[in-house]
N, C-alpha and C positions, 0 to 999 in steps of 0.2 A: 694539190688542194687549192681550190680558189677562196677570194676573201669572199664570197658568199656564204662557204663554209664553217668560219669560223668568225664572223661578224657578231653583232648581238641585236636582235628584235624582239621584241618591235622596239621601235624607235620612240624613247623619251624627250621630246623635245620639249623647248619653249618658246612663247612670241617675245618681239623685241618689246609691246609695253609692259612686258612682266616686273616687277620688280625685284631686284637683287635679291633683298633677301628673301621672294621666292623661289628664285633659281639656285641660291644655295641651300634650304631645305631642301628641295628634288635632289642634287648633287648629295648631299648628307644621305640622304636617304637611302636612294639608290646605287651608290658606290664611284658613280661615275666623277671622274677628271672634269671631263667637257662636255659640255651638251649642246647638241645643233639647236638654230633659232630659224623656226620660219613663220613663213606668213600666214594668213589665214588660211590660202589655200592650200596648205602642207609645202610650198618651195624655200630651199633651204637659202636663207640670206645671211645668216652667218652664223659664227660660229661664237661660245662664250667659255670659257676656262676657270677654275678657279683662283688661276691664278690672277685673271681678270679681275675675279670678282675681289679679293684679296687686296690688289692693287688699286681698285677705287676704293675701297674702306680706307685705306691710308688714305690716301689722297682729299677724299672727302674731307676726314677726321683734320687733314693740316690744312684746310681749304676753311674748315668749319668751327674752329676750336680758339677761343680764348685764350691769351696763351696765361689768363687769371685762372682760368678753370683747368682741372683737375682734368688728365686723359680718358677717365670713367665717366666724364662727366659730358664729352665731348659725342656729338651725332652727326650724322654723314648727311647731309643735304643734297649736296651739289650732283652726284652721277647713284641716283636713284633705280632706273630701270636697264635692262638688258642691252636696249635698246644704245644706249650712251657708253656702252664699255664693251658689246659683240665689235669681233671685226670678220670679215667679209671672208668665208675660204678660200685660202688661195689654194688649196690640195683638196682634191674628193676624187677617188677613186673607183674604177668601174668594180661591180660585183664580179667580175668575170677573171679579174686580176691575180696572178698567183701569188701564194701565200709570202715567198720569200723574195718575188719581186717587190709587195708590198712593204715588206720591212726595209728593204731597200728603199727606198722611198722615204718611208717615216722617218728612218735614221737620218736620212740628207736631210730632210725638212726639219729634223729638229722638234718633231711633234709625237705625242705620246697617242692622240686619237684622233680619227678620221672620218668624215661620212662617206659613204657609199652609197652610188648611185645606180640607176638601170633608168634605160631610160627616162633620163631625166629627172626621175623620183628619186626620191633619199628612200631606200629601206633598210636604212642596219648605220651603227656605226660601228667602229673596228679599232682594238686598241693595242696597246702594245703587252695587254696582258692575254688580248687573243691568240699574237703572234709568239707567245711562248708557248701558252697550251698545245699551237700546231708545230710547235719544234719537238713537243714529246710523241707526237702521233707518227710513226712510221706511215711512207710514200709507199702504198698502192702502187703495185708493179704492173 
């Protein structure tokens, strides 16, 4: 089974001037970890996490907060859009790639989801809840 097979499309993306909190509605929304970031013209320039997004709300919040005011009270300024907290993929994977080579991979990199590419396009990303559903599917002999 290749990660074509068991990837997820179409692809949810966002651009880098989105702003955080609407890249975590989509995330909320739609289920997803991480969502690829591209350009206008659909090329993927990087990539954004929740845990990203998570990570600039702190940061913001001790960048931005009073330390008079109450933490309810405190608003994130500073790392507003995607743009200011995506970092760049360093892994994207060919669609062509097999299933448990793929999780090899993820597991090294320490990463829960991945985009996938074909020539050069991003069409699918691939997660580590894809890479379970193909550990329940029995290999075609």
């Amino acid at each position: 089974m290749q990660t074509r097979d068991i990837m997820t499309t179409p692809v949810i993306a966002v651009t880098p001037p989105a702003a955080l909190a609407d890249a975590a509605d989509v995330m909320s929304r739609s289920g997803f970890t991480t969502l690829p970031v591209v350009d206008p013209t659909g090329h993927l320039v990087g990539l954004v996490s929740e845990i990203d997004l998570v990570e600039a709300g702190f940061r913001s919040r001790a960048e931005n907060t009073d330390p008079d005011d109450s933490a309810d009270n405190a608003t994130p300024h500073t790392l507003d859009t995607v743009a200011m907290v995506m970092h760049t993929p360093g892994l994207a994977v060919p669609a062509d790639l097999d299933w448990a080579e793929l999780a090899r991979r993820m597991a090294e990199a320490g990463v829960r989801a991945l985009p996938v590419m074909e020539h050069d396009k991003l069409i699918g990303m691939v997660t580590f809840r894809d890479v379970l559903r193909a550990m329940r599917v029995p290999e075609e002999s």
